[in-house]
ROMIMAR-390639 format. One record per atom (N, C-alpha, C, O): residue number from 1; residue in one letter; x, y, z. Coordinates in nm, 2 decimals, m for minus. Each point is the difference from the previous one (the first is absolute). Layout:
# ROMIMAR-390639
REC, NUM, a, X, Y, Z
...
END
This chain:
# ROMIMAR-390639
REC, 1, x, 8.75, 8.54, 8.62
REC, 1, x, 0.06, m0.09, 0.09
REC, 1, x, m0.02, 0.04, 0.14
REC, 1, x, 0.05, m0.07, 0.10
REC, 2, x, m0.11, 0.16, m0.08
REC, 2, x, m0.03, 0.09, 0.12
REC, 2, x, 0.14, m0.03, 0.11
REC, 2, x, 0.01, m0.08, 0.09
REC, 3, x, 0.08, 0.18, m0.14
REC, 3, x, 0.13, m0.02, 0.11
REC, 3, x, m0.01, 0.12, m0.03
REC, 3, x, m0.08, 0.06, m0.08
REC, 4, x, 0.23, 0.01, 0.22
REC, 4, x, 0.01, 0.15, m0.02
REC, 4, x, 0.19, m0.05, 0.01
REC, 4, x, 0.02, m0.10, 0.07
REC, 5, x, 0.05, 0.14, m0.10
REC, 5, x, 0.13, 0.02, m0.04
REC, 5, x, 0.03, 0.15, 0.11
REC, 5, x, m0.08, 0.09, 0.00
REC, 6, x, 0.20, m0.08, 0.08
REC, 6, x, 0.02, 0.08, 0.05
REC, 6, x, 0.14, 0.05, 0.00
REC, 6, x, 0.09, m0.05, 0.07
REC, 7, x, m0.07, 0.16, m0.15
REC, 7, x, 0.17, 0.03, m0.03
REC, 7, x, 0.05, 0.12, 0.07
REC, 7, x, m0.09, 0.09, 0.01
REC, 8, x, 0.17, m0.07, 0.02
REC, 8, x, 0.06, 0.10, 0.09
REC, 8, x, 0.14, 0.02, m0.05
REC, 8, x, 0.08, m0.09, 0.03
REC, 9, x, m0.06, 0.24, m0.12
REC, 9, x, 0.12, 0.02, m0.06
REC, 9, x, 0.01, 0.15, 0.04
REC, 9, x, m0.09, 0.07, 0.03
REC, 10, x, 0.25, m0.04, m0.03
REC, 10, x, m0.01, 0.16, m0.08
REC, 10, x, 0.04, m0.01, m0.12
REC, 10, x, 0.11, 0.06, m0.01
REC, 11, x, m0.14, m0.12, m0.09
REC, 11, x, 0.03, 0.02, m0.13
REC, 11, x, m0.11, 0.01, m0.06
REC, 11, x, m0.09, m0.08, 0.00
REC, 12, x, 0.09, 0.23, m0.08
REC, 12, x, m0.12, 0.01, m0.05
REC, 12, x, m0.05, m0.04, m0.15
REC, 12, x, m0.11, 0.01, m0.04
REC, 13, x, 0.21, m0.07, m0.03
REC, 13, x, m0.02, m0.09, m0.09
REC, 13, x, m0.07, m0.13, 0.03
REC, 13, x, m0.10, m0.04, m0.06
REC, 14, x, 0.18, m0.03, 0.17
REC, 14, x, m0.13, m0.12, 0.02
REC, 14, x, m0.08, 0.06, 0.05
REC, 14, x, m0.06, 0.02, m0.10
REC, 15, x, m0.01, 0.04, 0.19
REC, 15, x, m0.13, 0.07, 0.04
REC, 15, x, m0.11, 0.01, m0.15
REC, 15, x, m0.12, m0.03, 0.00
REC, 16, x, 0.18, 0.07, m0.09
REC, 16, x, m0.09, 0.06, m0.13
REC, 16, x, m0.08, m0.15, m0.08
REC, 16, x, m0.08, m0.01, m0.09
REC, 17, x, 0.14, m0.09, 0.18
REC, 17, x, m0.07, m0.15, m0.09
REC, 17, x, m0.12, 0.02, 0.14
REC, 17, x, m0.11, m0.05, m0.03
REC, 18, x, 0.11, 0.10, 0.13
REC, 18, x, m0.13, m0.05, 0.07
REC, 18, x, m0.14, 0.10, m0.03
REC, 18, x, 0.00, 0.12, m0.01
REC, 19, x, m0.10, m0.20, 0.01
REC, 19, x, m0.15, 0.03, m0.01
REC, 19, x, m0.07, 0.11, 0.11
REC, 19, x, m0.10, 0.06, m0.01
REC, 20, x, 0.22, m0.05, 0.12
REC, 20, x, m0.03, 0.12, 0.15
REC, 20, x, 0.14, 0.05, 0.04
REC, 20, x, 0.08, m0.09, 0.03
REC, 21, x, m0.04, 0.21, m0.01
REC, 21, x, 0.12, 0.01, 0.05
REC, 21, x, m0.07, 0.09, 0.15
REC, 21, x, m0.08, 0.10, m0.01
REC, 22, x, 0.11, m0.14, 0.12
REC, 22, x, m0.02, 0.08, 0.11
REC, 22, x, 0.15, 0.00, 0.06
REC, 22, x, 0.07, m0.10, 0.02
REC, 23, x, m0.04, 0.24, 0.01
REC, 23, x, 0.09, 0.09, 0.01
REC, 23, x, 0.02, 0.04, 0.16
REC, 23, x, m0.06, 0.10, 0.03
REC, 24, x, 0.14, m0.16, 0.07
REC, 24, x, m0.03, 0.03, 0.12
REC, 24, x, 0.19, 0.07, 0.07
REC, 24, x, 0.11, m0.05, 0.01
REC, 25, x, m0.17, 0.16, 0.02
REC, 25, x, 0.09, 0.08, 0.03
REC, 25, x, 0.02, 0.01, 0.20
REC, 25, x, m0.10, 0.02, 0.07
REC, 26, x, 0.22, m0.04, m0.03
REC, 26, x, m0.02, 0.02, 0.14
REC, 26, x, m0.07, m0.07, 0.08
REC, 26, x, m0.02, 0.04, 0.12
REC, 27, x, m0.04, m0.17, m0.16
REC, 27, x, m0.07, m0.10, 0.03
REC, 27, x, m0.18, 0.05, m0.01
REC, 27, x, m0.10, m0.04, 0.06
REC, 28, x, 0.11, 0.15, m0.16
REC, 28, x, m0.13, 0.05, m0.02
REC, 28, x, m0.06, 0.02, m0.14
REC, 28, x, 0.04, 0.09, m0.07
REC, 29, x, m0.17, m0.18, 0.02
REC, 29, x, 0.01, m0.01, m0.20
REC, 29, x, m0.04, 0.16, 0.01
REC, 29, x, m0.06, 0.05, 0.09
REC, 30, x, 0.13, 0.00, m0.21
REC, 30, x, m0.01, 0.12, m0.06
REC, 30, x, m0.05, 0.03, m0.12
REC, 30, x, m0.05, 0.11, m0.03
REC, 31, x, 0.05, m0.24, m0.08
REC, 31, x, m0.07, m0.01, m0.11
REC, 31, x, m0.03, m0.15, m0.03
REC, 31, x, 0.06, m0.10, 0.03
REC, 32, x, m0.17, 0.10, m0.09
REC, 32, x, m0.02, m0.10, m0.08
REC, 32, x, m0.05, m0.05, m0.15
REC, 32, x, m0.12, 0.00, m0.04
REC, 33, x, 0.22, m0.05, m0.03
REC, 33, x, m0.05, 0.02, m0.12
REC, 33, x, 0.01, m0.13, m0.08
REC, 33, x, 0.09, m0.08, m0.01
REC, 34, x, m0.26, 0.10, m0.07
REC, 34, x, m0.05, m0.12, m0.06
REC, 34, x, 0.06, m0.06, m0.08
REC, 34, x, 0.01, m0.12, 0.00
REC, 35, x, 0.07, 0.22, m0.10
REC, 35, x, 0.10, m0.09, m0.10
REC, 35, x, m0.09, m0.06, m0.08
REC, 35, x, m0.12, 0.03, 0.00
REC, 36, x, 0.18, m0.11, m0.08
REC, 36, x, m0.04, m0.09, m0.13
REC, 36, x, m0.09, m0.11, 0.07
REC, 36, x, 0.01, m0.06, 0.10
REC, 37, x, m0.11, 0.05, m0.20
REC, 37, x, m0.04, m0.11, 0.01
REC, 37, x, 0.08, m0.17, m0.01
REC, 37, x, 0.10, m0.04, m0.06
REC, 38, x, m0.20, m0.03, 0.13
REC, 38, x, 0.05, m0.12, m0.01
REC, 38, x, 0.01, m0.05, m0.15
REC, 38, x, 0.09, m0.07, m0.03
REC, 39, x, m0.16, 0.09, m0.04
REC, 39, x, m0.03, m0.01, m0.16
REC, 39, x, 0.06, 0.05, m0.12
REC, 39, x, m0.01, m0.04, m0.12
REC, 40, x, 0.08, 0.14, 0.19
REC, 40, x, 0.08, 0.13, m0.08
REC, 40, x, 0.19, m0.11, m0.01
REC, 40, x, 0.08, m0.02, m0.09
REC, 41, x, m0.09, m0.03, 0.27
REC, 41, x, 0.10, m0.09, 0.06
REC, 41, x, m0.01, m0.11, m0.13
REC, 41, x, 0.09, 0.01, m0.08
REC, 42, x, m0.17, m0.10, 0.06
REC, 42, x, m0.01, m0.09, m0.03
REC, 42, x, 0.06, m0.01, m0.14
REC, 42, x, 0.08, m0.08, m0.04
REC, 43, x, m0.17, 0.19, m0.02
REC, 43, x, 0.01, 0.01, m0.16
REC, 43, x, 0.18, 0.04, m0.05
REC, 43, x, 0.05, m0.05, m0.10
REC, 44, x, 0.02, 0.14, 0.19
REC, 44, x, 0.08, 0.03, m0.05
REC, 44, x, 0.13, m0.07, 0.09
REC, 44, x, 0.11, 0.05, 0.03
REC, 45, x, m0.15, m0.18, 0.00
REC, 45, x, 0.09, m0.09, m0.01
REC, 45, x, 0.00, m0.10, m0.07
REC, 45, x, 0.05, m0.11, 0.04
REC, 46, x, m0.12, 0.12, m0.17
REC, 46, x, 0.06, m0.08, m0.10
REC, 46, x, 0.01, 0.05, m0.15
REC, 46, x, 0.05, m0.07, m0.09
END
């Protein structure tokens, strides 16, 4: 569908459904991580 969805939580439960989590500490990213795939997403919501 070529969109990008942009979430901004501190809860790291919803963070675990995203495909990228980047991690920005002190207004500076400190990590970035790929997470699940979109497909991995897909499958295990049904």
């Amino acid at each position: 569908m070529n969109q990008t969805v942009m979430m901004i939580t501190h809860n790291p439960e919803a963070a675990q459904i995203a495909d990228r989590v980047i991690t920005v500490r002190d207004g500076e990213v400190v990590a970035i991580d790929l997470g699940r795939s979109s497909m991995d997403i897909v499958h295990n919501a049904y």
